[in-house]
C-alpha positions as CSV (number, residue, x, y, z in Angstrom):
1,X,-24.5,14.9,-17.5
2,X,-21.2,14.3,-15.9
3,X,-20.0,15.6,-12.8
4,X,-16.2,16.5,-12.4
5,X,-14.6,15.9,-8.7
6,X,-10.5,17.4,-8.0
7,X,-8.8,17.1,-5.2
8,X,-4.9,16.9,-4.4
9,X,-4.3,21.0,-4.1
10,X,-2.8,22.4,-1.2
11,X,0.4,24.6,0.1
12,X,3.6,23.6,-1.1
13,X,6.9,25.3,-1.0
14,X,8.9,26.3,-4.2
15,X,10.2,22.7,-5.7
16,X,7.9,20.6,-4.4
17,X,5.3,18.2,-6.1
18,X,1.3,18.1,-6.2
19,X,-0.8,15.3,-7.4
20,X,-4.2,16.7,-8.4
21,X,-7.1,14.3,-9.5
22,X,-10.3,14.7,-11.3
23,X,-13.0,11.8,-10.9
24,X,-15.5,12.0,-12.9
25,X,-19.3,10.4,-12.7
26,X,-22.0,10.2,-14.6
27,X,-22.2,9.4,-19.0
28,X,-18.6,9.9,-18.6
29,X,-16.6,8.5,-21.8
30,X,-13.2,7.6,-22.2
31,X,-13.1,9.0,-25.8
32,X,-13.9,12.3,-23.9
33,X,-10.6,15.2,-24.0
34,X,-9.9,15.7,-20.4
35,X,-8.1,18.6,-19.2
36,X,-6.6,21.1,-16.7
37,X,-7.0,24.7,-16.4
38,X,-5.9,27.0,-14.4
39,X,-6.9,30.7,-13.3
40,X,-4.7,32.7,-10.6
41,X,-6.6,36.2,-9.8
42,X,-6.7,39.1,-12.0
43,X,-5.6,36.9,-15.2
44,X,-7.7,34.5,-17.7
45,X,-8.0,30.9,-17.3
46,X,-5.5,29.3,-19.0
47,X,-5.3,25.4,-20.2
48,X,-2.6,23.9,-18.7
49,X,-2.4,20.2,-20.0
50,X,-4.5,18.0,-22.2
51,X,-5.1,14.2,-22.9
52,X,-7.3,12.8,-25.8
53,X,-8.8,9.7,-25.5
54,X,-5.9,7.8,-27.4
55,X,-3.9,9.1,-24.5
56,X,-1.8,11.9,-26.7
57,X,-1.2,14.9,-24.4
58,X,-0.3,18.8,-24.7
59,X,0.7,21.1,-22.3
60,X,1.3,24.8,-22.3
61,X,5.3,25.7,-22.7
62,X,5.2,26.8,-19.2
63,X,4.6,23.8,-17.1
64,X,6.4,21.0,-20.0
65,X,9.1,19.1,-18.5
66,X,8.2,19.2,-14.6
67,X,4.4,18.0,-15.2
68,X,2.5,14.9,-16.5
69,X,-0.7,14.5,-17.4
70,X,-2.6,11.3,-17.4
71,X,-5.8,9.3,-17.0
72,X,-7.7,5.9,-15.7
73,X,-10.2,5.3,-17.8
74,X,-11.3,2.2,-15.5
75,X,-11.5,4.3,-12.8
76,X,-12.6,7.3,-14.9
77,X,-9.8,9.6,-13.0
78,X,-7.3,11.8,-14.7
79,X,-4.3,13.0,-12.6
80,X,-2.1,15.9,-13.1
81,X,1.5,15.0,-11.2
82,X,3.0,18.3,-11.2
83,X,6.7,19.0,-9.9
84,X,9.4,21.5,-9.6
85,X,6.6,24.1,-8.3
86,X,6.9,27.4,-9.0
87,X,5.1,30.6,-7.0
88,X,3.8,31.3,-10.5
89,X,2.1,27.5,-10.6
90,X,0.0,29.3,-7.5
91,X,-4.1,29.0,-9.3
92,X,-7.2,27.1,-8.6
93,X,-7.1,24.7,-10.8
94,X,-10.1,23.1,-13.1
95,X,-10.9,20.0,-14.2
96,X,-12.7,19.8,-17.4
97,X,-14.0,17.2,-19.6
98,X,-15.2,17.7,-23.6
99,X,-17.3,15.3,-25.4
100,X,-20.4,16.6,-26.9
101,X,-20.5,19.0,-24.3
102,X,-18.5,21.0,-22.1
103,X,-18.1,19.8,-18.3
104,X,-16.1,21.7,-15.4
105,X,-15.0,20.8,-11.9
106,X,-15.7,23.4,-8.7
107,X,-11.6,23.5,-8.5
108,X,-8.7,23.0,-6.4
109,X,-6.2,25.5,-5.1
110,X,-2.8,24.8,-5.3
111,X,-1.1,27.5,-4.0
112,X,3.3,27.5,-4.2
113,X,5.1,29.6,-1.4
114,X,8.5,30.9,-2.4
Protein backbone atom coordinates (compact mmCIF):
# COMPACT_ATOMS: atom_id res chain seq x y z
CA UNK A 1 0.00 0.00 0.00
CA UNK A 2 1.21 3.49 -0.38
CA UNK A 3 -0.25 6.47 0.81
CA UNK A 4 0.02 9.76 -1.22
CA UNK A 5 0.30 13.24 0.98
CA UNK A 6 0.03 17.02 -1.33
CA UNK A 7 0.26 20.08 0.01
CA UNK A 8 1.54 23.56 -1.40
CA UNK A 9 -2.14 24.72 -3.05
CA UNK A 10 -3.59 27.82 -2.15
CA UNK A 11 -4.85 31.40 -3.74
CA UNK A 12 -2.58 33.01 -5.96
CA UNK A 13 -3.08 35.88 -8.36
CA UNK A 14 -2.60 35.56 -12.24
CA UNK A 15 1.47 35.21 -12.71
CA UNK A 16 2.34 33.99 -9.66
CA UNK A 17 4.02 30.60 -8.65
CA UNK A 18 2.90 27.42 -6.59
CA UNK A 19 5.03 24.68 -5.31
CA UNK A 20 2.83 21.54 -4.74
CA UNK A 21 4.36 18.33 -3.11
CA UNK A 22 3.38 14.84 -2.89
CA UNK A 23 5.08 12.63 -0.05
CA UNK A 24 4.49 9.49 -0.33
CA UNK A 25 4.71 6.45 2.55
CA UNK A 26 4.44 3.15 2.60
CA UNK A 27 6.09 0.15 -0.34
CA UNK A 28 6.71 3.27 -2.09
CA UNK A 29 9.39 2.65 -5.04
CA UNK A 30 11.36 4.94 -6.89
CA UNK A 31 10.89 2.98 -10.17
CA UNK A 32 7.18 3.95 -9.55
CA UNK A 33 5.65 6.78 -12.51
CA UNK A 34 4.61 9.65 -10.41
CA UNK A 35 2.29 12.15 -11.57
CA UNK A 36 -0.13 15.18 -11.32
CA UNK A 37 -3.57 15.52 -12.24
CA UNK A 38 -5.82 17.84 -12.23
CA UNK A 39 -9.76 18.19 -12.26
CA UNK A 40 -11.54 21.80 -12.16
CA UNK A 41 -15.54 21.29 -11.85
CA UNK A 42 -17.69 20.19 -14.50
CA UNK A 43 -14.60 18.84 -16.69
CA UNK A 44 -12.50 15.41 -16.53
CA UNK A 45 -9.42 14.91 -14.77
CA UNK A 46 -6.76 15.58 -16.74
CA UNK A 47 -2.80 14.58 -16.34
CA UNK A 48 -0.89 17.32 -16.06
CA UNK A 49 2.83 16.24 -15.74
CA UNK A 50 4.71 12.98 -15.49
CA UNK A 51 8.16 11.65 -14.29
CA UNK A 52 9.32 7.99 -14.79
CA UNK A 53 11.67 6.58 -12.53
CA UNK A 54 14.78 7.44 -14.79
CA UNK A 55 13.57 10.97 -14.21
CA UNK A 56 12.16 11.56 -18.01
CA UNK A 57 9.11 13.88 -17.71
CA UNK A 58 5.83 14.81 -19.91
CA UNK A 59 3.51 17.33 -19.52
CA UNK A 60 0.35 18.28 -21.20
CA UNK A 61 0.91 21.32 -23.97
CA UNK A 62 -0.94 23.50 -21.76
CA UNK A 63 1.14 23.94 -18.67
CA UNK A 64 4.96 23.22 -20.79
CA UNK A 65 7.25 25.98 -20.44
CA UNK A 66 5.93 27.72 -17.04
CA UNK A 67 5.97 24.24 -15.00
CA UNK A 68 8.52 21.60 -13.72
CA UNK A 69 8.03 18.49 -12.61
CA UNK A 70 10.35 16.61 -10.34
CA UNK A 71 11.11 14.14 -7.60
CA UNK A 72 13.30 13.03 -4.31
CA UNK A 73 13.48 9.71 -4.25
CA UNK A 74 15.44 9.89 -0.88
CA UNK A 75 12.82 11.73 0.52
CA UNK A 76 10.23 9.92 -1.56
CA UNK A 77 8.59 13.49 -2.56
CA UNK A 78 7.73 14.69 -6.01
CA UNK A 79 7.21 18.43 -6.46
CA UNK A 80 5.30 20.25 -9.16
CA UNK A 81 6.89 24.13 -9.26
CA UNK A 82 4.39 25.69 -11.30
CA UNK A 83 4.65 29.38 -12.57
CA UNK A 84 3.16 32.02 -14.69
CA UNK A 85 -0.41 30.98 -13.27
CA UNK A 86 -3.29 31.19 -15.13
CA UNK A 87 -7.19 31.43 -13.94
CA UNK A 88 -7.55 28.33 -16.07
CA UNK A 89 -4.53 26.47 -13.84
CA UNK A 90 -7.53 26.93 -11.03
CA UNK A 91 -8.20 22.66 -10.04
CA UNK A 92 -7.59 20.42 -7.22
CA UNK A 93 -4.90 18.81 -8.01
CA UNK A 94 -3.89 14.92 -7.46
CA UNK A 95 -1.02 13.15 -6.74
CA UNK A 96 -0.74 9.79 -8.11
CA UNK A 97 1.76 7.10 -8.08
CA UNK A 98 1.76 3.85 -10.67
CA UNK A 99 3.73 0.71 -9.98
CA UNK A 100 1.84 -2.44 -9.91
CA UNK A 101 -1.01 -0.55 -8.84
CA UNK A 102 -2.69 2.53 -9.02
CA UNK A 103 -2.25 5.10 -5.86
CA UNK A 104 -4.08 8.66 -5.48
CA UNK A 105 -3.63 11.60 -3.09
CA UNK A 106 -6.95 13.29 -1.32
CA UNK A 107 -5.77 16.65 -3.41
CA UNK A 108 -4.81 20.11 -3.17
CA UNK A 109 -6.65 23.11 -4.50
CA UNK A 110 -4.87 25.59 -6.20
CA UNK A 111 -7.06 28.09 -7.16
CA UNK A 112 -5.60 31.32 -9.67
CA UNK A 113 -7.54 34.77 -9.30
CA UNK A 114 -7.41 36.99 -12.36
Amino acid sequence: QVHLVESGGGLVQAGGSLRLSCAASGRTSSRYFMGWFRQAPGKARELVAQIAGGSTTNYVESVKGRTTISRDNAKSTVYLQMNDLKPEDTAMYYCHALGSRSYWGQGTQVTVSS
